[in-house]
C-alpha positions in Angstrom: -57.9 110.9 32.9 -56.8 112.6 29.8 -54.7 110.0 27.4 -52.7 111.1 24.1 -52.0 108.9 21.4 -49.2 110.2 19.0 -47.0 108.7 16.8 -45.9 109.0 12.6 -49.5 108.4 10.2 -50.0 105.4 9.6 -48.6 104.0 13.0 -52.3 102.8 14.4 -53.0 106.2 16.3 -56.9 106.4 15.3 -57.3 102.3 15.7 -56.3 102.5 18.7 -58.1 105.5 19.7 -61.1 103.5 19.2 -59.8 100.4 20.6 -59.5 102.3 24.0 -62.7 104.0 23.7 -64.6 100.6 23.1 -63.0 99.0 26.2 -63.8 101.8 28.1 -67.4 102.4 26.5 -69.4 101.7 29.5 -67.9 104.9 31.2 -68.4 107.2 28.2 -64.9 108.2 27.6 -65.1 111.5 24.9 -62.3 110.7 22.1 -61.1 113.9 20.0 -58.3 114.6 17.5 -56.4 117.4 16.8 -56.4 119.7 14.5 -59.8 119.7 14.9 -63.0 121.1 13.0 -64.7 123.2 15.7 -61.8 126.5 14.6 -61.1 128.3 12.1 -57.4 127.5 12.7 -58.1 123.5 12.7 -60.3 124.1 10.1 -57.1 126.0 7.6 -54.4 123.3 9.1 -57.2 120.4 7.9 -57.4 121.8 4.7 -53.9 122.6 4.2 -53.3 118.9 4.8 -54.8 118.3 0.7 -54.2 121.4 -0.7 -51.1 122.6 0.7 -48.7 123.5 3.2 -49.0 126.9 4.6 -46.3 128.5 6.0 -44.3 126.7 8.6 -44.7 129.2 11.4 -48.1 129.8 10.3 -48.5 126.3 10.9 -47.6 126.8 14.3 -49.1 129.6 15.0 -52.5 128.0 14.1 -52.0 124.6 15.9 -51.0 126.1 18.9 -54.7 128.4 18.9 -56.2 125.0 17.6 -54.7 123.3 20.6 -56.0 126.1 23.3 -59.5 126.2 21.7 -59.3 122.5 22.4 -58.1 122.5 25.3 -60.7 125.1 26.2 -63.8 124.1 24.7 -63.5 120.5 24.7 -61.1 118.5 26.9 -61.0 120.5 30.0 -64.7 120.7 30.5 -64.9 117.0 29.8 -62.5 116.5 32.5 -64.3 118.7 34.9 -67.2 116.6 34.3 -65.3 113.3 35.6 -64.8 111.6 31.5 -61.9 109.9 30.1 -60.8 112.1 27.2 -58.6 110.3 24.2 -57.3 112.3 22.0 -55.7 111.5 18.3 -52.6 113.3 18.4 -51.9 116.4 20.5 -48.7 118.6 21.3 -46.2 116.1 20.0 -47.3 115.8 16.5 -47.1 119.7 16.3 -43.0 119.2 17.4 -42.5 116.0 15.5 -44.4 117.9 12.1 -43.0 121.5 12.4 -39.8 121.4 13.8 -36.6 120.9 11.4 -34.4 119.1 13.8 -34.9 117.3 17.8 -32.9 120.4 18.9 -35.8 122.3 17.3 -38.1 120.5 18.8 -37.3 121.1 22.1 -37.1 124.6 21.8 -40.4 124.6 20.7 -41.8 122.5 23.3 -40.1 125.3 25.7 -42.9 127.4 23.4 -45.5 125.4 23.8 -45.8 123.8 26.6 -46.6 125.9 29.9 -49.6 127.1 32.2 -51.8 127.3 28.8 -51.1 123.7 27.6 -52.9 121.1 29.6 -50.4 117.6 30.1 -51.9 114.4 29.2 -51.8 112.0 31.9 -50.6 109.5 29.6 -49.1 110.3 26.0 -48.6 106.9 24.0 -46.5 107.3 21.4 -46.5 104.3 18.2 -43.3 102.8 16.9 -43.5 101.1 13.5 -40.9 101.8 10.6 -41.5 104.7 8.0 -42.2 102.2 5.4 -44.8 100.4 7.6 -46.9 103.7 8.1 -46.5 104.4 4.2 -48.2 101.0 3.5 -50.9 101.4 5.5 -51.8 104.4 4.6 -52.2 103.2 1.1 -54.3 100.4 1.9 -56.3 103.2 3.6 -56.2 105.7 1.4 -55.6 104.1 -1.9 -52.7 105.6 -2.6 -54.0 109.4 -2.0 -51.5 110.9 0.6 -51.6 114.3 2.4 -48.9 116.7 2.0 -47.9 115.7 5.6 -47.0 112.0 4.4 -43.4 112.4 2.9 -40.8 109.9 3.4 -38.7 112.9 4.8 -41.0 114.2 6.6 -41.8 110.7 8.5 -37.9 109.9 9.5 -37.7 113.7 11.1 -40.9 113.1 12.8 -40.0 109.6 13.9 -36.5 110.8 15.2 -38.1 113.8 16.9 -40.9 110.9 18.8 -37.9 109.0 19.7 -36.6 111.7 21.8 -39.4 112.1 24.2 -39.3 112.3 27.6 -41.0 112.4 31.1 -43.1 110.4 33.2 -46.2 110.4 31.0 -44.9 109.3 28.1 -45.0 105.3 26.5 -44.1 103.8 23.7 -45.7 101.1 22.2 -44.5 99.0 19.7 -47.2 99.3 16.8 -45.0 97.2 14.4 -48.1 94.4 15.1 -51.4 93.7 15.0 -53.8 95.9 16.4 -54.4 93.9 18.6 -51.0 93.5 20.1 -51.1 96.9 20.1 -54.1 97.2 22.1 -52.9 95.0 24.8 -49.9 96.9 25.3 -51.9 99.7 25.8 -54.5 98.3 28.2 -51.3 97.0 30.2 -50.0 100.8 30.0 -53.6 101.9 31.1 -53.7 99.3 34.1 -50.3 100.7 35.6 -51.5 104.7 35.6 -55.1 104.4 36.7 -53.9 103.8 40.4 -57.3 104.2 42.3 -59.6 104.1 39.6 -61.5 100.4 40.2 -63.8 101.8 37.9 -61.3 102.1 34.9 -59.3 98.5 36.2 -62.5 96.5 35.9 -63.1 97.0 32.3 -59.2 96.6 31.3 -58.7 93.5 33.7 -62.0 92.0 31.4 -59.9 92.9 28.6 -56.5 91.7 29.5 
């Protein structure tokens, strides 16, 4: 099962990344995050994050590679080996982050998206208000923000997240506690893991 967690910083994504990953501990599930640190391109968009924004379609350009070096390195061959794989944001933050507008967006998940880009089984997406995320992430970060973490920049992403479609995607109100947000999530998990008794038993001990 491959399970994406997206949603505007400071919505909970990473909490309950490892929420998940502690209920389902017992069957080793691999959590990731994207970009990540194992390319150069991760490596540029990470640093870019403090120090700068590059380019906006060098931005894409780089977390698309990112995402297939990912996809290729890491998740896939986890899958193939029968683990759970969480990841901490995936395709959607790169359309709610780098397009302009939701008409942008989709045109460039018509980019994005095809025989290269694996689908998450499930992609939960985190609803809490712009001024929400803001506050916790200065009660996380005291007060140090990324050049990702505008105001601005929040409402487009949050507009483009709203717009989201298909069978794999949820969204979860993240307005709460974590923990309320964790239970909706286990009750999202408990719906799509159809056949998997293995997955039901530890999220029916959580529920």
């Amino acid at each position: 099962m491959f399970i994406a967690v997206d949603g505007i910083d400071g919505s909970g994504k990473s909490t309950l990344v490892r929420g998940i990953a502690a209920i389902l501990a017992p069957l080793h599930p691999l959590t990731t995050k994207e970009p990540t640190d194992t390319s150069f391109w991760g490596r540029r968009l990470r640093a870019s994050a403090k120090e700068g924004r590059l380019p906006r379609t060098t931005e894409i350009k780089y977390f698309h590679k990112d995402r297939l070096h990912h996809i290729a390195t890491v998740i896939r061959p986890a899958l193939e080996r029968g683990q759970i794989v969480i990841t901490d944001r995936y395709l959607d933050s790169t359309l709610a982050f780098q397009a302009d507008s939701v008409d942008e967006a989709d045109r460039l998940y018509e980019t994005c998206i095809g025989t290269e880009i694996l689908r998450p089984d499930i992609t939960m997406i985190l609803r809490c208000s712009v001024s929400q995320g803001r506050q916790r992430i200065q009660r996380r970060d005291k007060g140090a923000a990324s050049t990702f973490e505008s105001d601005e920049a929040q409402r487009r992403a949050k507009e483009i997240y709203e717009t989201r479609f298909g069978s794999h995607y949820r969204f979860i109100d993240a307005s709460g506690t974590e923990d309320d947000t964790l239970r909706q999530a286990v009750a999202i998990l408990k719906e799509h893991c159809g056949a998997r008794r293995d997955i039901l038993e530890h999220l029916e001990q959580r529920l």
